[in-house]
C-alpha positions as CSV (number, residue, x, y, z in Angstrom):
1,X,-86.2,52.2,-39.8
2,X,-85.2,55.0,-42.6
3,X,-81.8,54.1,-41.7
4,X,-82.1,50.6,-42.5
5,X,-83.6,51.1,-45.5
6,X,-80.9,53.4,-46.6
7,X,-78.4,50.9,-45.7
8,X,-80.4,48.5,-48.0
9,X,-80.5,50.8,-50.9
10,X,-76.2,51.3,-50.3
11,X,-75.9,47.5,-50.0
12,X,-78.2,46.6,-52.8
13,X,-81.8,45.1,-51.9
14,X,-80.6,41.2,-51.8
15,X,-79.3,42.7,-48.3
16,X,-82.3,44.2,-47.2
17,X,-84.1,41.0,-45.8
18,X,-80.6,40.4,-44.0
19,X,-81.0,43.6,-42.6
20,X,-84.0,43.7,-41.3
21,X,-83.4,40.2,-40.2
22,X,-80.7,41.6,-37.9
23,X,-82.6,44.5,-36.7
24,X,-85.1,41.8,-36.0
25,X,-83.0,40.1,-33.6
26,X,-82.0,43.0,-32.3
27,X,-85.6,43.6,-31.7
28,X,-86.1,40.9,-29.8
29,X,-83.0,40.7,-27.8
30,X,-83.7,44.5,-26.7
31,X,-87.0,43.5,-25.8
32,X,-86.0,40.1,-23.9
33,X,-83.3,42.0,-22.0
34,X,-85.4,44.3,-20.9
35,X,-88.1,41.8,-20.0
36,X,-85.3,40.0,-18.2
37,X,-84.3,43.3,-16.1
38,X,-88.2,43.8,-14.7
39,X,-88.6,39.9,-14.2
40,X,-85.5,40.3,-11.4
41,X,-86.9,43.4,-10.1
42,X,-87.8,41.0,-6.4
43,X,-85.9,41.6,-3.9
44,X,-85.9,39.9,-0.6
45,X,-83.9,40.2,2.8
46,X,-84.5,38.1,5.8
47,X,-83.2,38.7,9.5
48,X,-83.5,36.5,13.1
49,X,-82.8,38.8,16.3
50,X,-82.7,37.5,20.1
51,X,-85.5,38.9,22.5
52,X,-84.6,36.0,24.8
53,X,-85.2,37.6,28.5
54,X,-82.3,39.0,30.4
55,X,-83.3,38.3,34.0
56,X,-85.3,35.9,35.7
57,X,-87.7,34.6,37.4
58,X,-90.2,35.8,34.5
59,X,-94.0,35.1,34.3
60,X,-94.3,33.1,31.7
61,X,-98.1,33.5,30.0
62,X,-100.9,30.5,29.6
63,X,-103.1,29.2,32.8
64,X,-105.3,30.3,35.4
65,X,-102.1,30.7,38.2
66,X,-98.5,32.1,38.4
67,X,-96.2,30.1,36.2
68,X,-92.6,31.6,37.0
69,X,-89.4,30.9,34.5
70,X,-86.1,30.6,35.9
71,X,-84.2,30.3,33.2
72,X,-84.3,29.6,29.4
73,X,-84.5,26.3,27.8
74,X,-84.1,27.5,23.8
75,X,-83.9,30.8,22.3
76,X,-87.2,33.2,22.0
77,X,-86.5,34.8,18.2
78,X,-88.5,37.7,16.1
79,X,-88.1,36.5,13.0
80,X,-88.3,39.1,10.1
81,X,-88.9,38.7,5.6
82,X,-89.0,41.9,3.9
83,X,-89.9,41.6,0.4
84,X,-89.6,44.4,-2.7
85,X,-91.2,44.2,-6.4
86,X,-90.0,48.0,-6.9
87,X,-93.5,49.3,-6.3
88,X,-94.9,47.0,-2.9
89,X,-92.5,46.7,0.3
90,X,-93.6,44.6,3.3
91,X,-92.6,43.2,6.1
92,X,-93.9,39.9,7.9
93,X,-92.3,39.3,11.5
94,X,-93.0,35.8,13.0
95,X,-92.3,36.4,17.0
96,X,-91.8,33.8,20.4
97,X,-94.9,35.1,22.1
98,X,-98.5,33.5,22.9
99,X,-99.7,36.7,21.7
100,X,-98.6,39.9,19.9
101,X,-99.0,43.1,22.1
102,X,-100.8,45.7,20.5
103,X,-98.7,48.6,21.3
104,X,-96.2,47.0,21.4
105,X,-96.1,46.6,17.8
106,X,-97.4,49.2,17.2
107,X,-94.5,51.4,18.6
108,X,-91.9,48.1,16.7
109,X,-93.9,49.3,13.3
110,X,-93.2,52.6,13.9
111,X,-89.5,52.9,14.6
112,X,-89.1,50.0,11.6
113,X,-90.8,52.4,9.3
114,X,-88.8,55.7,9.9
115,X,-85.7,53.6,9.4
116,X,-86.6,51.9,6.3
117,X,-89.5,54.1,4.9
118,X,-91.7,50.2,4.8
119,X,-95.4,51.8,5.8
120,X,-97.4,50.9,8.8
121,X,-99.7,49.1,7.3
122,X,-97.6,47.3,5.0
123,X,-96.0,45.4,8.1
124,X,-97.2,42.0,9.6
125,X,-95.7,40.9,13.2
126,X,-97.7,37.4,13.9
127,X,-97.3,35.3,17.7
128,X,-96.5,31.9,17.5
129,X,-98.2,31.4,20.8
130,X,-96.0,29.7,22.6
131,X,-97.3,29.4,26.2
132,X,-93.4,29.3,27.1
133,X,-92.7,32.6,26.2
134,X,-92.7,35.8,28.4
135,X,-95.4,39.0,28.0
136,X,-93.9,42.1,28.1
137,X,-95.6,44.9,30.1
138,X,-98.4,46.9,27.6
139,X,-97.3,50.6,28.5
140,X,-93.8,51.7,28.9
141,X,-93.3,52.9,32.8
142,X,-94.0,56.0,33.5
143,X,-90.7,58.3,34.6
144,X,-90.2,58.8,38.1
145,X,-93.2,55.7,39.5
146,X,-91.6,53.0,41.6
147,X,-91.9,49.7,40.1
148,X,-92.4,46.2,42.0
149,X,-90.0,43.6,40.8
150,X,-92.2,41.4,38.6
151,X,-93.4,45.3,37.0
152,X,-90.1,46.3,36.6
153,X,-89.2,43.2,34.9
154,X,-92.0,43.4,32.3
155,X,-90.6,46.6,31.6
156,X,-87.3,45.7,30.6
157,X,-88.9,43.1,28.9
158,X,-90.8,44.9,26.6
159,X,-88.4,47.0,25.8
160,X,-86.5,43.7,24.8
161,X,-89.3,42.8,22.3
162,X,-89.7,46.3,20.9
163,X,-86.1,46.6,19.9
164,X,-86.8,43.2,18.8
165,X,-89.4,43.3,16.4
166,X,-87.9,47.1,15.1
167,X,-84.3,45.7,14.4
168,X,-85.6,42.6,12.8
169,X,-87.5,44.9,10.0
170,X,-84.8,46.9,10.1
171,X,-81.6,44.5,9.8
172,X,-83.8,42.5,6.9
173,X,-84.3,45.5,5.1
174,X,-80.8,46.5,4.8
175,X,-79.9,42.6,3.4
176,X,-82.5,43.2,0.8
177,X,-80.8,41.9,-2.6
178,X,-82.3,39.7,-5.5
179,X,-84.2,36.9,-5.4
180,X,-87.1,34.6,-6.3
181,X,-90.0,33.1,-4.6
182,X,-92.1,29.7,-4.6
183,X,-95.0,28.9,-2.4
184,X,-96.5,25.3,-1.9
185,X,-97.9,23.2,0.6
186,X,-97.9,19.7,1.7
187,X,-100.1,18.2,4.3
188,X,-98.8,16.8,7.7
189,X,-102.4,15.6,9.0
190,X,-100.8,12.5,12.1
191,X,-99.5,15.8,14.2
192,X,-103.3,17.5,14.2
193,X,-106.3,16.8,16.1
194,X,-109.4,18.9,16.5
195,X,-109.3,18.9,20.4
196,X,-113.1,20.3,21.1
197,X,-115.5,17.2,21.3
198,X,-118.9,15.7,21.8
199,X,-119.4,13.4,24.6
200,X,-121.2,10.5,25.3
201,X,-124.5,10.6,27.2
202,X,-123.9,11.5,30.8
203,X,-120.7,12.7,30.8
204,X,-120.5,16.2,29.6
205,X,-119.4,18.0,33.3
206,X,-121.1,21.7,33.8
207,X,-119.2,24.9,32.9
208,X,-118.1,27.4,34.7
209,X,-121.7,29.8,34.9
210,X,-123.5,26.3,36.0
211,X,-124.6,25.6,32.9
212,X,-124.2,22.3,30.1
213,X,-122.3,22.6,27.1
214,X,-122.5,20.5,23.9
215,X,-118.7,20.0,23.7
216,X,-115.5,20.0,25.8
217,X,-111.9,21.2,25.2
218,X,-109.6,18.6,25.5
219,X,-111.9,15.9,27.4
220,X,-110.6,12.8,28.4
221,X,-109.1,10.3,26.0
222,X,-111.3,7.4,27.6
223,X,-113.4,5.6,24.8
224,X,-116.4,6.0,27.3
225,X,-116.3,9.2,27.3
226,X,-115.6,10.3,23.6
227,X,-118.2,10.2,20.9
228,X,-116.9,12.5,18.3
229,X,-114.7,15.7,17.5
230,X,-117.0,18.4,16.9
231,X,-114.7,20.2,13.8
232,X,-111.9,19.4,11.0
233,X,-108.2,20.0,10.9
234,X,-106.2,22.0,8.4
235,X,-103.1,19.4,8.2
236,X,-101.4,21.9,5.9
237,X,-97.9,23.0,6.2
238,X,-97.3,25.9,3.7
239,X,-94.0,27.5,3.2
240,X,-93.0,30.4,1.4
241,X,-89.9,29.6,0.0
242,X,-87.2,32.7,-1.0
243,X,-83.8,31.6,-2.9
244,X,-80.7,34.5,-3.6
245,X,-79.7,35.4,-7.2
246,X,-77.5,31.7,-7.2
247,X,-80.6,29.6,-6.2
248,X,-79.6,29.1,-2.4
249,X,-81.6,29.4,0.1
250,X,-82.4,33.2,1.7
251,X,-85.1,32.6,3.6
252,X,-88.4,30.1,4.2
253,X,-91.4,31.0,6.4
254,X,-93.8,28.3,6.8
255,X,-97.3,28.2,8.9
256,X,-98.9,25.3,10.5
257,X,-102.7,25.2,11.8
258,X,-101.4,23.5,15.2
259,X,-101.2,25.1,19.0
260,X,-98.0,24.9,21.3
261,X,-96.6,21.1,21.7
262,X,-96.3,22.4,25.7
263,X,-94.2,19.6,27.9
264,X,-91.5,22.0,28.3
265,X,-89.1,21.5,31.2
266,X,-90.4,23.3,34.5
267,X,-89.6,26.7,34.9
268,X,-88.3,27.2,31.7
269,X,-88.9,30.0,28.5
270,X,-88.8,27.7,25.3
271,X,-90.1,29.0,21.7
272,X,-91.8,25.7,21.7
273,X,-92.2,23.6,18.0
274,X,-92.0,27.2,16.6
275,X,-88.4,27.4,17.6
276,X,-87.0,23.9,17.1
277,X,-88.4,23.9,13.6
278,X,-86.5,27.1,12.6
279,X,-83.2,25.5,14.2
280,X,-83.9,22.6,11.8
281,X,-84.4,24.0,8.6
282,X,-81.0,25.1,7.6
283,X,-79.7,21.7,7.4
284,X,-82.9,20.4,5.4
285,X,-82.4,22.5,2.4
286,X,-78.5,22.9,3.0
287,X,-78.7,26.5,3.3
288,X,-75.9,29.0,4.7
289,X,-74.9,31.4,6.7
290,X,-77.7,34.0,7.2
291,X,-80.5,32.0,5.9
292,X,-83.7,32.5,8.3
293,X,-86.4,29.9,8.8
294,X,-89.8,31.2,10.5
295,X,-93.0,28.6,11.4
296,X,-96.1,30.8,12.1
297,X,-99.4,30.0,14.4
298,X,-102.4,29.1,11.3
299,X,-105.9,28.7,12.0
300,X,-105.4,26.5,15.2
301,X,-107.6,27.9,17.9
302,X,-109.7,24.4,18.3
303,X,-106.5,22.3,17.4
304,X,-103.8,20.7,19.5
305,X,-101.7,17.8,19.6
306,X,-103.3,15.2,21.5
307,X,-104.5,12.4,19.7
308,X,-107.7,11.9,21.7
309,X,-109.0,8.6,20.7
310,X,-105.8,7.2,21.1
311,X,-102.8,6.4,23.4
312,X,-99.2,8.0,23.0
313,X,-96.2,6.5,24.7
314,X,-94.9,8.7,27.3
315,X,-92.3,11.7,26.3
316,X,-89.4,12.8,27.9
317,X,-89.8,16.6,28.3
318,X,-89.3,18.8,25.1
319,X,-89.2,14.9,23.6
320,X,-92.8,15.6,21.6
321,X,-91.4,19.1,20.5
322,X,-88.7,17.8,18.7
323,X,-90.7,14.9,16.7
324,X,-93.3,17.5,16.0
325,X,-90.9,19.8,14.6
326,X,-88.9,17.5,13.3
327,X,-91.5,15.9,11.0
328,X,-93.1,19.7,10.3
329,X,-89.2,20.2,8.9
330,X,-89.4,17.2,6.7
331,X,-92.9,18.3,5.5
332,X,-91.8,21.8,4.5
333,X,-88.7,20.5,2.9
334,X,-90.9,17.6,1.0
335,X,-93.3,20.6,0.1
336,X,-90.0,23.2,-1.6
337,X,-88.7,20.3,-3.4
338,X,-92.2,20.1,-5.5
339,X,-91.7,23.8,-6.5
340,X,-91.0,23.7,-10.2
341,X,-89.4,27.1,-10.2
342,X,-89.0,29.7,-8.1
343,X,-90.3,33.3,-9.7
344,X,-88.4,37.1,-9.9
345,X,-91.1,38.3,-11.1
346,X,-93.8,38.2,-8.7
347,X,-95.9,41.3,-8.4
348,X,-96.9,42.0,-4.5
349,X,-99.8,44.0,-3.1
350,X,-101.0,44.4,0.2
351,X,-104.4,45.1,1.6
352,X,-105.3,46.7,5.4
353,X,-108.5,47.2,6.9
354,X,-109.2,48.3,10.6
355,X,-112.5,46.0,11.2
356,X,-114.8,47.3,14.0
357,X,-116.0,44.5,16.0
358,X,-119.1,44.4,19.1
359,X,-117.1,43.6,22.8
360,X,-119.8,41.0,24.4
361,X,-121.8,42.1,27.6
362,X,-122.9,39.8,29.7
363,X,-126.8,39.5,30.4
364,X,-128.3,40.7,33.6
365,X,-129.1,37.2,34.8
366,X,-125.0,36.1,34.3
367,X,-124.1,39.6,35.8
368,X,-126.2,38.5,38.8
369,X,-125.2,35.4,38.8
370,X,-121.8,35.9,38.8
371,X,-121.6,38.9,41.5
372,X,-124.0,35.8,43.6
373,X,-120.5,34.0,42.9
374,X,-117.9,36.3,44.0
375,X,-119.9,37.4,46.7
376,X,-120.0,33.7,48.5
377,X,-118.2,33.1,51.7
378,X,-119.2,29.7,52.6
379,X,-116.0,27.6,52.0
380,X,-117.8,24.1,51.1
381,X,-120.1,26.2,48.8
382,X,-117.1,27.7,46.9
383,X,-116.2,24.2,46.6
384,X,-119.5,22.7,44.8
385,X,-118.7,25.2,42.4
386,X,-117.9,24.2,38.9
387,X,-114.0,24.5,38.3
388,X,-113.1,28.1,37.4
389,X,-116.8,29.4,38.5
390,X,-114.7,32.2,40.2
391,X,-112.6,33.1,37.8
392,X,-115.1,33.8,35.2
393,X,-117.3,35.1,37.2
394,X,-114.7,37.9,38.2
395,X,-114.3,38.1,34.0
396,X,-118.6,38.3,33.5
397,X,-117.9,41.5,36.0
398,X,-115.2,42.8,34.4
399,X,-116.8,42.4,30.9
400,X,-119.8,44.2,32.2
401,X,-117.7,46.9,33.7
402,X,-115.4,47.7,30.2
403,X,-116.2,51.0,29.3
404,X,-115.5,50.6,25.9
405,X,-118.3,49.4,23.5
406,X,-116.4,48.0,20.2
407,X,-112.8,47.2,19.5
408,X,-110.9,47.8,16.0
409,X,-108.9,45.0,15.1
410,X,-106.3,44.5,12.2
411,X,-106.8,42.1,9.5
412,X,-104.5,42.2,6.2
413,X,-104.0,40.2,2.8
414,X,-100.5,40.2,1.4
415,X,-100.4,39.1,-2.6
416,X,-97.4,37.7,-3.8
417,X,-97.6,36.3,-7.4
418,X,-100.4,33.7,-7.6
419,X,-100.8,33.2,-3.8
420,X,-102.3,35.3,-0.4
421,X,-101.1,35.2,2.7
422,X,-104.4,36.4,5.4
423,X,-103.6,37.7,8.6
424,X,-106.2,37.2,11.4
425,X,-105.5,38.9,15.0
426,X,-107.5,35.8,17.1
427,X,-106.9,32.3,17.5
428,X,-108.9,31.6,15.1
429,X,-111.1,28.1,14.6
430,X,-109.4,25.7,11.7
431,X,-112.9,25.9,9.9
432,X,-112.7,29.3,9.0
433,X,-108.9,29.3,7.9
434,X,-110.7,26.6,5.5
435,X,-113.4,28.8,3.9
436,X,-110.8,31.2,3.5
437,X,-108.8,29.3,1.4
438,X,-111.9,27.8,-0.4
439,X,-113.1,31.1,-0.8
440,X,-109.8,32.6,-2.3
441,X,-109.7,33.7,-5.8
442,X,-105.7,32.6,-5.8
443,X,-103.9,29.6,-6.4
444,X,-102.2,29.5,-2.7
445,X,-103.9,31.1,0.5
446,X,-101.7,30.8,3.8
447,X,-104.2,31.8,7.1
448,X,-101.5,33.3,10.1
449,X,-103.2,33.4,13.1
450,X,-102.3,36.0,16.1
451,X,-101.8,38.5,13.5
452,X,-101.2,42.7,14.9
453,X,-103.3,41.4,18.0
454,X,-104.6,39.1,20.2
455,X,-108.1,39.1,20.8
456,X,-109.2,36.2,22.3
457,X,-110.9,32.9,20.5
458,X,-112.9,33.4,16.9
459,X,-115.6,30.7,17.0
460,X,-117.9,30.1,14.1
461,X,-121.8,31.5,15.4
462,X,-122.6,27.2,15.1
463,X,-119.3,26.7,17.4
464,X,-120.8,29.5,19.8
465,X,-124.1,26.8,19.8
466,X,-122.2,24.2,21.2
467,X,-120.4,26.1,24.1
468,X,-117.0,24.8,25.1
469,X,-114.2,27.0,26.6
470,X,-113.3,29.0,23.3
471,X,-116.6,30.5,23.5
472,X,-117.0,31.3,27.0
473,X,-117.3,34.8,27.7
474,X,-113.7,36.0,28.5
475,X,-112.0,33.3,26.8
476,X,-113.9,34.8,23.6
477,X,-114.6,38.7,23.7
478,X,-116.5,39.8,20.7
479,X,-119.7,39.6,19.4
480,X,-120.5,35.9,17.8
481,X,-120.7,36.5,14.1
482,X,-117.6,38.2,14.0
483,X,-116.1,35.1,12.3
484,X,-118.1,35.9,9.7
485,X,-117.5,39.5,9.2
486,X,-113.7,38.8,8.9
487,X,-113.8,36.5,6.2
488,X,-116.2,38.7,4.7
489,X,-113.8,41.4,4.6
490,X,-110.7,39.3,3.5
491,X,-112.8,37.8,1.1
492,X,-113.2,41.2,-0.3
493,X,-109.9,42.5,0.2
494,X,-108.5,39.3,-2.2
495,X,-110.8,39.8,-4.8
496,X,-109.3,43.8,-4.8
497,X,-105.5,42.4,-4.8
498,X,-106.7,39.8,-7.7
């Protein structure tokens, strides 16, 4: 400034205003350069990598019997964003799975982080649950035991998936570069229907412990037997939409509140909606050559896609997952065009908590009743038992038996800009997913379901009321309030990222 003035004084004063006009601008233009250098401090990288299985037949997952693959139909994919304000990394994987392994991913999160220094806890790998998929074996083989076939396949198998989900991190790490971000949403509410129901009087069949629930999972689409659906829908699609330093497309991940379309061909691994949706999305937004598109599992535990009250025409196989991802593609594209602009200078946080959750025990009187079950021997009594009364009976018994008392479960909230992105590990009920979001202090909230885990159902305690197959001991596992303890804790964990 002393300079300036003395350059006035040499000039004569009548120049002084013009200097310090010009040291103005200068001003500014320092300032809005450097204000221009932290706004592109994003960077994003996005990366696909095949964990289609090798050799068949393979168990594929889903049911109550053995439900062999032969071959594959379409692709399984672990699909990877990584994401970089200069001060936050994560990473957000999106894997062809009905579940996500526990260890597993945890051993994926591990070699991921010593290659690209991304912490632990700063990594999300999400199921799309795809009942078409294949599960990998829990625990590498121990050196030197003799596998059976089906064990030895699961082994290379999830070795498959752990180089996977690793090399997906990794590989979209190393393509970091500059970019922006927009998230929206637009609803696709024809392709979603609460599948849990009342009935009318007289036609609610027993469960499987012999006793009468309020509501039934996926009932018959009769009008005489249907009276009402006994929960809402989240028609939703959200996308998070990342474009390069030119404005072309780098990468979208979007999430849908909707189970597996199913109706695959026999005997065959297929990534399901998930998949087809992914194969789509390049063409809707024009995008190139490395662009990755991702569709994640929402809040869709009590949501499918038959329309109950009505009648569909019949579908060739794999015919409904097209037209469901199909329109889920035009949605997503619909929903990027109404981004006004994407941002580079998004600030991103990221929030983990390990959650400690009850296992549920089964009373003495279902213990009993359910060893009266398994113990039977009398073939026509076995028959007058209530479908599955075996099966989860052996599950009452086995609940009983679990030597562990509590279970630590993942949940995480990942900020970026003005919007959240919640991770749940259940298959979690679409009303919750919906207090979430009502409860979130941010402008977007995006619920992925199946989140570092797979834990079984998450019904409301008023779901648990009504009974139904999510909340049957075995299909759900821990105590019933623990929907509300998660959102409880997310609920917290926003308000600390806001």
């Amino acid at each position: 400034m002393q300079g300036l003035k003395e350059l006035g004084r040499r000039a004569g004063w009548r120049a002084y205003p013009y200097v310090m006009r010009t040291y103005v601008l200068w001003l500014a233009l320092s300032v809005g350069l450097a204000a221009h250098l932290s706004a592109a401090a994003l960077k994003a990288g996005a990366a696909v990598t095949d964990i289609t299985p090798k050799e068949f037949p393979m168990n594929m997952p889903g049911g109550f019997s053995a439900n062999p693959a032969t071959s594959a139909h379409d692709p399984l994919s672990a699909r990877a964003l990584v994401m970089d304000d200069g001060k936050t990394k994560f990473a957000w994987v999106v894997i062809d799975n009905l579940g996500v392994p526990k260890k597993v991913v945890a051993e994926a999160k591990e070699l991921a982080s010593k290659a690209t220094g991304i912490p632990v806890e700063n990594m999300l790998v999400s199921g799309t649950h795809t009942h078409s998929g294949v599960n990998p074996a829990d625990e590498p083989a121990a050196p030197g035991v003799k596998l059976s076939d089906r064990e030895a396949k699961a082994d290379a198998y999830r070795k498959i998936m752990l180089e996977g989900v690793s090399q997906a991190i990794i590989r979209a790490h190393a393509r970091l570069q500059p970019a922006s971000v927009g998230i929206a949403a637009r609803p696709l509410p024809g392709e979603v229907f609460n599948r849990r129901w009342f009935l009318k009087p007289g036609k609610m069949p027993p469960n499987p412990f012999g006793g009468m629930d309020q509501v039934k999972m996926n009932p018959s689409n009769s009008p005489d037997v249907l009276d009402k659906p006994a929960g809402p829908t989240d028609p939703d699609i959200s996308v998070v939409s990342v474009v390069d330093a030119r404005r072309k497309p780098l990468a979208l991940f979007a999430n849908y509140s909707l189970h597996y379309v199913g109706a695959i061909p026999a005997g065959q691994v297929s990534a399901d909606y998930y998949g087809e949706f992914a194969r789509l999305m390049p063409s809707r937004l024009g995008a190139g050559e490395g662009f990755v598109a991702a569709m994640s599992n929402g809040t869709s535990g009590d949501i499918n896609n038959t329309p109950f009250a009505t009648s569909r025409p019949p579908r060739a196989p794999f015919e409904q997952v097209r037209i469901v991802a199909s329109e889920a593609a035009d949605t997503a594209w619909r929903a990027v065009r109404e981004i006004e602009k994407h941002q580079n200078n998004v600030v991103l946080g990221m929030k983990q908590r390990f959650v400690t959750l009850r296992y549920r025990k089964p009373t003495p009187e279902q213990l009993m009743n359910a060893k009266a079950i398994l113990a039977m021997k009398d073939k026509e009594a076995i028959e007058r038992l209530p479908r599955l009364a075996q099966h989860y009976a052996a599950g009452t018994v086995a609940a009983a038996n679990r030597p562990e008392e509590t279970v630590d479960v993942i949940v995480q909230a990942i900020k970026v800009g003005d919007a959240v992105i919640c991770s749940v590990p259940f298959e979690t009920f679409a009303e919750t997913g919906l207090e979430l979001k009502k409860k979130s202090p941010f402008a977007r909230t995006i619920v992925v379901g199946l989140g570092n885990g797979r834990h079984g159902y998450l019904p409301t305690p008023a779901q648990h009321e009504l009974g139904g197959y999510e909340t049957w001991l075995g299909t759900n596992v821990v105590q019933k309030d623990a929907s509300e303890i998660i959102v409880r804790n997310l609920v917290e964990m926003m308000g600390e990222l806001k």
